[in-house]
MDAnalysis code that builds the backbone (N, CA, C; Angstrom):
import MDAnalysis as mda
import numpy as np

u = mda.Universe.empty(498, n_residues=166, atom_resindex=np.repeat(np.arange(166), 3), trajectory=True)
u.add_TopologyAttr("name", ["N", "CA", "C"] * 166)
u.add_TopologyAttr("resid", np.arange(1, 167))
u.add_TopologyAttr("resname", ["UNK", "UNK", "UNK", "UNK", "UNK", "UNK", "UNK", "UNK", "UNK", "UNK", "UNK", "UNK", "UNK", "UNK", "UNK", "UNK", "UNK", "UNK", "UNK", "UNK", "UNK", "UNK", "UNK", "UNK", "UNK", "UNK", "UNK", "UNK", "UNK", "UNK", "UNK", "UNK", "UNK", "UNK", "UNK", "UNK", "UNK", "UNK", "UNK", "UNK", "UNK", "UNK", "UNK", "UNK", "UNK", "UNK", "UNK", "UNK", "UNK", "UNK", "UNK", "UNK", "UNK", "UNK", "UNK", "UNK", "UNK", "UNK", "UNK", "UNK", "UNK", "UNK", "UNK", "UNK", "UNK", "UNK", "UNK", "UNK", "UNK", "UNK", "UNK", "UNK", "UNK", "UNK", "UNK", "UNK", "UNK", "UNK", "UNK", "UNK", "UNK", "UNK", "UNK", "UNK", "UNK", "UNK", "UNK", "UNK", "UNK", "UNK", "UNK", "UNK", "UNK", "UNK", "UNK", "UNK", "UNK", "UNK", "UNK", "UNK", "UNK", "UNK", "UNK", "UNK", "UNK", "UNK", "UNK", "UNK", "UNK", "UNK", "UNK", "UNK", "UNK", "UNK", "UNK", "UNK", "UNK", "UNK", "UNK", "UNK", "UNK", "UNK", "UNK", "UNK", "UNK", "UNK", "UNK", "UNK", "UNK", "UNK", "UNK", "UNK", "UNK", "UNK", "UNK", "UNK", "UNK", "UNK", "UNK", "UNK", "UNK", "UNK", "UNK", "UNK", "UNK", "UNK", "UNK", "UNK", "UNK", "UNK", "UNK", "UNK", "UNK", "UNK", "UNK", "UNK", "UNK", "UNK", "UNK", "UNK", "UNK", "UNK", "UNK", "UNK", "UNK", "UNK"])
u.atoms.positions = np.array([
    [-0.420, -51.357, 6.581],
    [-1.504, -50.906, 7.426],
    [-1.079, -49.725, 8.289],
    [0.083, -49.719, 9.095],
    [0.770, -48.836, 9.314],
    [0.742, -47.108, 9.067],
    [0.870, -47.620, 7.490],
    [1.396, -46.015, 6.492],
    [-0.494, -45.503, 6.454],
    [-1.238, -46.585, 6.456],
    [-2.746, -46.114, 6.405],
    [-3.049, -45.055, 7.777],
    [-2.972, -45.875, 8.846],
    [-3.316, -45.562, 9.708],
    [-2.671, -44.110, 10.228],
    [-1.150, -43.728, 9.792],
    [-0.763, -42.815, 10.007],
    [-0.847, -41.470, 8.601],
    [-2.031, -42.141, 7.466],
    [-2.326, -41.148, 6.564],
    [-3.310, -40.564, 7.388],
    [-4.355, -41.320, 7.924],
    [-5.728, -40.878, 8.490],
    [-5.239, -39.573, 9.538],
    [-4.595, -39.642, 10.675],
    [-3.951, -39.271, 11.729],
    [-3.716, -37.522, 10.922],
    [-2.962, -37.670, 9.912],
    [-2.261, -37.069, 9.057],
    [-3.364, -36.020, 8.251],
    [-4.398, -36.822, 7.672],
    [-5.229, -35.525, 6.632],
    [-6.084, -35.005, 7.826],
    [-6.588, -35.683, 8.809],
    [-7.262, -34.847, 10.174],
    [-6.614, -33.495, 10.102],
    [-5.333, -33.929, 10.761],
    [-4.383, -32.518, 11.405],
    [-4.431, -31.535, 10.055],
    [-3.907, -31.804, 8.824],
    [-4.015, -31.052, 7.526],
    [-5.399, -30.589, 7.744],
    [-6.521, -30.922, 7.925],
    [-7.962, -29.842, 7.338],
    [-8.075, -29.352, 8.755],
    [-7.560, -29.638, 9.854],
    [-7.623, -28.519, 11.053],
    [-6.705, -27.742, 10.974],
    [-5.596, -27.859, 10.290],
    [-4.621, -26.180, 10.309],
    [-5.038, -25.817, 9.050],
    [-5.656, -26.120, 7.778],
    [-6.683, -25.733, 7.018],
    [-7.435, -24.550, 7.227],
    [-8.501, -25.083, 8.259],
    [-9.336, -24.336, 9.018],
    [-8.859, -23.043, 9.918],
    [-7.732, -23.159, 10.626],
    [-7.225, -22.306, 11.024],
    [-6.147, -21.224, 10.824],
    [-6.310, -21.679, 9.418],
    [-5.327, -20.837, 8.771],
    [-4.154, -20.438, 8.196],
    [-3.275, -21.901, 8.369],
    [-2.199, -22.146, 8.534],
    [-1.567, -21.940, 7.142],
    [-2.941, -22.682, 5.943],
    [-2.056, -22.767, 4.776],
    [-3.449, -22.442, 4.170],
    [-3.503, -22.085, 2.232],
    [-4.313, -21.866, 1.913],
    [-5.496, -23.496, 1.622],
    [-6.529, -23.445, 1.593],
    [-7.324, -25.309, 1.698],
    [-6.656, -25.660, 0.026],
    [-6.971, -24.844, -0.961],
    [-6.724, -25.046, -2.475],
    [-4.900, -26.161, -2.039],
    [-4.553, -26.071, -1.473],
    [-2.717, -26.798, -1.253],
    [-2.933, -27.785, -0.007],
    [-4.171, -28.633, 0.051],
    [-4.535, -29.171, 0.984],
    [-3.780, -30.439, 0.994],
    [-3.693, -30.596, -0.259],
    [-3.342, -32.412, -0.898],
    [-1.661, -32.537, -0.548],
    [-1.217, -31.446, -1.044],
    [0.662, -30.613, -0.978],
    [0.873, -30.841, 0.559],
    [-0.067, -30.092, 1.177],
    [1.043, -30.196, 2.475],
    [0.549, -31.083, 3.192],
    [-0.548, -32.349, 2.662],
    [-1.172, -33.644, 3.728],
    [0.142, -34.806, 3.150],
    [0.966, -34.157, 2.044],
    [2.184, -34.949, 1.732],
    [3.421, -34.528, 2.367],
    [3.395, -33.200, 2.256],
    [4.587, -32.838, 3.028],
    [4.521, -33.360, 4.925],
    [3.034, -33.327, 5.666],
    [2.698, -33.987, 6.797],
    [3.210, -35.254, 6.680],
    [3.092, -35.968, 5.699],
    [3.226, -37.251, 6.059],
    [4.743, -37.525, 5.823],
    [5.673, -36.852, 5.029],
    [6.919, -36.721, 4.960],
    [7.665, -36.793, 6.033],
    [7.491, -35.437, 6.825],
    [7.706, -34.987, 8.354],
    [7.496, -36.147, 8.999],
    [6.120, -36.453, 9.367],
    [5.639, -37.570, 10.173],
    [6.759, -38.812, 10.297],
    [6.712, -39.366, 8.920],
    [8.330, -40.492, 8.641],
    [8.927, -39.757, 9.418],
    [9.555, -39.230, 9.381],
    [11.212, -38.258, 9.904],
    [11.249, -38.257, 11.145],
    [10.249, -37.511, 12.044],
    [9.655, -37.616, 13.102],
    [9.804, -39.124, 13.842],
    [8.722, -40.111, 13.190],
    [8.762, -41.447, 14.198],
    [9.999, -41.899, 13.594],
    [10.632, -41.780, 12.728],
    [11.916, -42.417, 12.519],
    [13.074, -41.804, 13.477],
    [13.193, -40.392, 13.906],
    [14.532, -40.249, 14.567],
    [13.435, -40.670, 15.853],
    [12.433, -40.489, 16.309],
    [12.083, -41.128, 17.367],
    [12.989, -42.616, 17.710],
    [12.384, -43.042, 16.636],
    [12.729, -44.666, 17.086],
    [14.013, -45.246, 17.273],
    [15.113, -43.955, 16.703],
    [15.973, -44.204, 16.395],
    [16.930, -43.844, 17.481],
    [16.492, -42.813, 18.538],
    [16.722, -42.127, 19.831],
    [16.353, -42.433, 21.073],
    [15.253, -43.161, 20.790],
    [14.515, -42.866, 21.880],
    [13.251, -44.235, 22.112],
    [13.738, -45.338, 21.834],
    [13.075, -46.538, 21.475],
    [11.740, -46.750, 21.804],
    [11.641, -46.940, 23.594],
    [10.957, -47.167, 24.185],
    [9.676, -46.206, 24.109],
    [10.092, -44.854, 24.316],
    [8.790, -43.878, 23.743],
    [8.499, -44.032, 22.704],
    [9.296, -44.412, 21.611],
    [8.909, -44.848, 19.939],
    [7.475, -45.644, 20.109],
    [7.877, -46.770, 20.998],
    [7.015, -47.736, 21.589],
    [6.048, -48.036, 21.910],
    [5.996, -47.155, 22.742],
    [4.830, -46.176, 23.954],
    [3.975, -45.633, 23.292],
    [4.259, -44.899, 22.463],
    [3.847, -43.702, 21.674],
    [2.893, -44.566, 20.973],
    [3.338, -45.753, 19.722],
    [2.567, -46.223, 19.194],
    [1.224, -47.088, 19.794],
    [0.905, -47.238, 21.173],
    [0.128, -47.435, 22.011],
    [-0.549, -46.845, 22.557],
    [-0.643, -45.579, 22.019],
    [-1.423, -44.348, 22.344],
    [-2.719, -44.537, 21.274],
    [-3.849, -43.967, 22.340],
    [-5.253, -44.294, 21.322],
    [-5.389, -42.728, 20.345],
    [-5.753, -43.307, 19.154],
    [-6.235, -41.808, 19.060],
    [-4.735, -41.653, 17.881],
    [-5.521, -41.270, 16.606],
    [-3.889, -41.170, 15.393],
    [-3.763, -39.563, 15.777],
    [-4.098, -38.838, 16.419],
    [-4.051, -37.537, 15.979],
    [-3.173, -37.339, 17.884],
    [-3.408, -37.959, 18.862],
    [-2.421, -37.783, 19.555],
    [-1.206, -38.179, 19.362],
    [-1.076, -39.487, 18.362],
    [0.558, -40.234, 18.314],
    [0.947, -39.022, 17.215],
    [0.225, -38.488, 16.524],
    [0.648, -37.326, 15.203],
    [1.532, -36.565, 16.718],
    [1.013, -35.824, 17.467],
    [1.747, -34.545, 18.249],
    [2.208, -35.255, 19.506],
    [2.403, -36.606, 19.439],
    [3.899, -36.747, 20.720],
    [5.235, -37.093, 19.364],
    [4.525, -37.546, 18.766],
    [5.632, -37.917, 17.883],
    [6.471, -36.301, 17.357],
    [5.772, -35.238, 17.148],
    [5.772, -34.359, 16.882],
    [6.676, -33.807, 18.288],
    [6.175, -33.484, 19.186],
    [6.893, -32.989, 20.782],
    [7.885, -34.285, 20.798],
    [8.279, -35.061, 20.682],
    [9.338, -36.293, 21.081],
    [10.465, -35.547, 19.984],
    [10.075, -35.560, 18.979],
    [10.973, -35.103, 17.958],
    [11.556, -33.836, 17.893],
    [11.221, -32.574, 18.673],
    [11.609, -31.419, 18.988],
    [12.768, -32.045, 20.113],
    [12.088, -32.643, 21.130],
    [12.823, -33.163, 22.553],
    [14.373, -33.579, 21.819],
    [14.218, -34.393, 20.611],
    [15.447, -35.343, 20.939],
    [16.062, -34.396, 19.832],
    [15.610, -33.217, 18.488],
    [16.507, -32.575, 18.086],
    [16.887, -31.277, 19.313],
    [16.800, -30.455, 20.044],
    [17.430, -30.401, 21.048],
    [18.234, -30.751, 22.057],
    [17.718, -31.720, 22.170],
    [18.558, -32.652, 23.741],
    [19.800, -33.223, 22.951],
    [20.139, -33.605, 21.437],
    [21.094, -34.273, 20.728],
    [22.022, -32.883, 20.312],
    [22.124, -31.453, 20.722],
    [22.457, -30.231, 20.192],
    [23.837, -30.509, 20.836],
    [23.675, -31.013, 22.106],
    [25.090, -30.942, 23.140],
    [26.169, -31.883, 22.464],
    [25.355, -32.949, 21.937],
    [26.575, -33.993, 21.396],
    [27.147, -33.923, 20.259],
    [26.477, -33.041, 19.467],
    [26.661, -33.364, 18.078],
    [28.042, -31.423, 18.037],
    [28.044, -30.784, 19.236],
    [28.617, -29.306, 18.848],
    [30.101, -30.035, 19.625],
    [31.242, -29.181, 19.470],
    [32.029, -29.179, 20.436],
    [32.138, -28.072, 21.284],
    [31.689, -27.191, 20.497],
    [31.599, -25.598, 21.049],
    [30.231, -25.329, 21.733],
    [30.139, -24.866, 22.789],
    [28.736, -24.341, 23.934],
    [28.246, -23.613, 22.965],
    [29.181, -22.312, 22.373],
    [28.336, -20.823, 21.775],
    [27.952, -21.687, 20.162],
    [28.442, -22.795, 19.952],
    [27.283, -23.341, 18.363],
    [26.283, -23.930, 18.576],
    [26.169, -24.678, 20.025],
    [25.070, -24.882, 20.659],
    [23.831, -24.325, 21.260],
    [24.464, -23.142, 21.582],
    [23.496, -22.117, 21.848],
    [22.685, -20.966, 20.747],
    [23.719, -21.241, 19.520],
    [23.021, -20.628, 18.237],
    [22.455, -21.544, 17.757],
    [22.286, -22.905, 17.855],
    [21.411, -23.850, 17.491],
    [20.201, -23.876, 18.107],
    [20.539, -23.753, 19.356],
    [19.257, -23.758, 20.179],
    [18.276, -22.453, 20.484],
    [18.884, -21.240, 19.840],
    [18.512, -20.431, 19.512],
    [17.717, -20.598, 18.260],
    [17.873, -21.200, 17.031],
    [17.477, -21.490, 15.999],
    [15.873, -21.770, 16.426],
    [16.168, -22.568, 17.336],
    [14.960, -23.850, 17.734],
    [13.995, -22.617, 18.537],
    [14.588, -22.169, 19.564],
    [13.567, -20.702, 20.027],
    [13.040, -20.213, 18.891],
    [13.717, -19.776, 18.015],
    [13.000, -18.256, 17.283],
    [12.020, -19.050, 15.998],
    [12.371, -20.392, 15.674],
    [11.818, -21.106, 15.181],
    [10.153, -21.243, 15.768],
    [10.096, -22.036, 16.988],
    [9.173, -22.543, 17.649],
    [8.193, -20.656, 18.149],
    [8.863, -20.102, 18.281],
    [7.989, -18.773, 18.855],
    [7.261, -18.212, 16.991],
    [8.277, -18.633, 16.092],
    [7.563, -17.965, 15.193],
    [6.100, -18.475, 14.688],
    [6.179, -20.137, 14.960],
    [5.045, -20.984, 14.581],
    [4.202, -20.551, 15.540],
    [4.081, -19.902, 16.614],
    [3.492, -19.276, 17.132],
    [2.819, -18.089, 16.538],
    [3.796, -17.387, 16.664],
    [3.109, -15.539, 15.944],
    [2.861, -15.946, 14.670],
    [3.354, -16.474, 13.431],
    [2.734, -16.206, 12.375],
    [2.467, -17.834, 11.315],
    [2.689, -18.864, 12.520],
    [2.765, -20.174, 11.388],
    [3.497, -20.374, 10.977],
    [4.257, -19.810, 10.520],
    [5.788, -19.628, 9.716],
    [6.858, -20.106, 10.010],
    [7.250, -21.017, 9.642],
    [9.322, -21.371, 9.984],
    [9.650, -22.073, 8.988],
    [11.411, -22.365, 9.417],
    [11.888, -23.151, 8.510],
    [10.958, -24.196, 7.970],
    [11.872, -24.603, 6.609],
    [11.109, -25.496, 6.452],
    [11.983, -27.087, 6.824],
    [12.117, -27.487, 8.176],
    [12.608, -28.822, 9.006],
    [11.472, -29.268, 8.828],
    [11.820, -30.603, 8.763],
    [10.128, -31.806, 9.054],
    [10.220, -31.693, 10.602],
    [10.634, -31.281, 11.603],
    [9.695, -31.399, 13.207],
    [9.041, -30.079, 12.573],
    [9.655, -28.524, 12.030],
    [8.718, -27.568, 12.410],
    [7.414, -28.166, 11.661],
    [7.856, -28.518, 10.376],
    [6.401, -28.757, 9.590],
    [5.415, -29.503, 10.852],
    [5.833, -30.345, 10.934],
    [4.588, -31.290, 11.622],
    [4.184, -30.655, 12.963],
    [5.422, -30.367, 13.788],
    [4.876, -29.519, 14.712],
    [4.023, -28.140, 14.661],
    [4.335, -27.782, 13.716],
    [3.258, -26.646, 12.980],
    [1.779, -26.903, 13.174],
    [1.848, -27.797, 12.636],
    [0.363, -28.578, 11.926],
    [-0.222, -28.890, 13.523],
    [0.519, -29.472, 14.229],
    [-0.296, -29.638, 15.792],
    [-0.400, -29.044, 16.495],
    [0.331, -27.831, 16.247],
    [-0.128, -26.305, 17.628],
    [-1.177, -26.218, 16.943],
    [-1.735, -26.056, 15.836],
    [-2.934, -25.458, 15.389],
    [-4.243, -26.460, 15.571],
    [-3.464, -28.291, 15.043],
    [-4.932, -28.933, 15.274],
    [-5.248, -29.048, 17.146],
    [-3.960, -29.350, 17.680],
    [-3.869, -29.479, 19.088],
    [-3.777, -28.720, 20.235],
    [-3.653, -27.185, 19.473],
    [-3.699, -26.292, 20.947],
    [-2.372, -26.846, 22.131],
    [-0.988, -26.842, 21.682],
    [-0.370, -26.730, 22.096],
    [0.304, -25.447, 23.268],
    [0.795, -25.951, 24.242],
    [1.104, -24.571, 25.050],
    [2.712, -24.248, 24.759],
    [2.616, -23.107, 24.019],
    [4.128, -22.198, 23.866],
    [4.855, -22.201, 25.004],
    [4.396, -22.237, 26.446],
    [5.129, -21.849, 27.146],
    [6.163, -23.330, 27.678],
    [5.279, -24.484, 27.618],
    [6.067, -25.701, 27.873],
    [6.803, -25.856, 26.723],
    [6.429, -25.530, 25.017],
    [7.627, -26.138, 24.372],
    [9.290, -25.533, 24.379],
    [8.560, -23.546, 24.808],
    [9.805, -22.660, 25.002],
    [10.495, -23.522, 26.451],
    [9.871, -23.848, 27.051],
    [10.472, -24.444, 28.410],
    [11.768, -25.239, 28.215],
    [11.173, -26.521, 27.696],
    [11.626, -27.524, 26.927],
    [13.401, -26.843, 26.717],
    [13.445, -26.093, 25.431],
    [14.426, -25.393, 24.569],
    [15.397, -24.536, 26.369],
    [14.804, -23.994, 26.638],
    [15.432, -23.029, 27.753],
    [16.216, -24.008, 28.675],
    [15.608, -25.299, 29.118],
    [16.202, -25.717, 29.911],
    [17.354, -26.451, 29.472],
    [17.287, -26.580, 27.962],
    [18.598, -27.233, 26.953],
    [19.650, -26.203, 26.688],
    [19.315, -25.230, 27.019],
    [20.332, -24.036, 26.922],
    [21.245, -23.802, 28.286],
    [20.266, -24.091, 29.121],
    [21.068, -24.254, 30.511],
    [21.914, -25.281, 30.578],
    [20.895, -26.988, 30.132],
    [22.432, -27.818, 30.345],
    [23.429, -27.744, 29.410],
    [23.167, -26.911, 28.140],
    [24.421, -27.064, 27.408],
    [25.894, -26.608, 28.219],
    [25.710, -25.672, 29.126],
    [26.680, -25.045, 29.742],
    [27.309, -25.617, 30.870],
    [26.048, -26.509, 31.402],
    [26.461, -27.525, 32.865],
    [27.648, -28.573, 32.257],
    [28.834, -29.112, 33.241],
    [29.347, -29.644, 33.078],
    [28.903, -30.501, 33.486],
    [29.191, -32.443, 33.038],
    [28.778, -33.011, 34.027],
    [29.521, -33.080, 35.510],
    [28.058, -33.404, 36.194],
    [28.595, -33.223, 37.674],
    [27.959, -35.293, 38.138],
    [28.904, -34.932, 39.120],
    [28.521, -36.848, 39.626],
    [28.295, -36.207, 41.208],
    [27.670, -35.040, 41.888],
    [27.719, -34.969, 42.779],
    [26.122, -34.742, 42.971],
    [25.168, -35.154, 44.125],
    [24.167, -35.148, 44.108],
    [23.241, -34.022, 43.986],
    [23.928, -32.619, 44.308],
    [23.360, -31.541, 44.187],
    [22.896, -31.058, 42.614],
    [24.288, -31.594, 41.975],
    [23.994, -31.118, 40.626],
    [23.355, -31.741, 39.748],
    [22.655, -33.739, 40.027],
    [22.416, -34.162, 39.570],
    [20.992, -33.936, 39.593],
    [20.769, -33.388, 40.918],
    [18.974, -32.720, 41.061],
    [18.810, -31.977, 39.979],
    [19.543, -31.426, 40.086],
    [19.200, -29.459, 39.488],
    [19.303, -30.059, 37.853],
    [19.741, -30.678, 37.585],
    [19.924, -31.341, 35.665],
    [18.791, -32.013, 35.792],
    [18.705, -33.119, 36.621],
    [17.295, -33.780, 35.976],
    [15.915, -32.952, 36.487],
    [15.926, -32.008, 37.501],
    [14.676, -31.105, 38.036],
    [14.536, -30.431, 36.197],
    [15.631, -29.908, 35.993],
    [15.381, -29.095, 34.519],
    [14.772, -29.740, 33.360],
    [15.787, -30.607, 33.093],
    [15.841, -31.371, 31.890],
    [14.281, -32.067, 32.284],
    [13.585, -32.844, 32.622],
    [12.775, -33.938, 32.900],
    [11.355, -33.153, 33.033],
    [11.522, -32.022, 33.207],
    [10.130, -31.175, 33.813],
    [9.525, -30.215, 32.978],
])
């Protein structure tokens, strides 16, 4: 019931980036599979990161909002996981660069890699009217803590979670 409920969610968002241009309608069926591909990938590293919003998320009314948090959760945690997985700041910052020029391009032309977050996140700037400037936010402020050391002192613990959290 599940996989139903998150097909429905799924061919919505497909005939609204349809409509807007995203892909040609004749490849409608192609990429409401490749959506639902992503989608797996998506609530799976969700759930797999990040439990409780996994959670949350699925308690949200409405298949076409859990489509684009699941979608924004899944950008969040491939970013925010950039710091742990590098040993080096400057591979972190070409990663997270990736994720900028990525996310600005689905902007200007629809276009990016082909990752299951961009796919799906693709598909919801267009059905959802997403704002560029909070997801670039998002990415910018992961570029800053890549460089912060941790600090256990209260000043610095503002200034990380004021960034990171906002």
């Amino acid at each position: 019931m599940a996989a139903v409920g998150r097909w429905c969610g799924v061919k919505r968002i497909a005939s609204t980036a349809a409509s807007a241009g995203r892909f040609h309608p004749c490849h409608q069926s192609r990429f409401q599979s490749k959506l639902a591909t992503s989608l797996t990938y998506c609530q799976d590293l969700v759930k797999r990161h990040d439990y409780e919003h996994y959670l949350s998320t699925l308690l949200l009314p409405g298949k076409e909002a859990r489509v684009a948090v699941f979608a924004v959760r899944a950008l969040n945690i491939s970013i925010a996981t950039v710091r742990e997985n590098v040993s080096d700041p400057s591979i972190g910052r070409m990663r997270l660069v990736f994720w900028q020029d990525s996310v600005d391009q689905l902007y200007k032309s629809g276009v990016a890699p082909e990752h299951p977050v961009l796919v799906l996140l693709n598909a919801v700037i267009s059905a959802q009217k997403l704002s560029k400037q909070w997801l670039m936010q998002l990415i910018t402020c992961r570029v800053s803590w890549l460089s912060l050391r941790i600090c256990f002192q209260v000043p610095g613990i503002i200034y990380s979670t004021e960034c990171v959290h906002h």
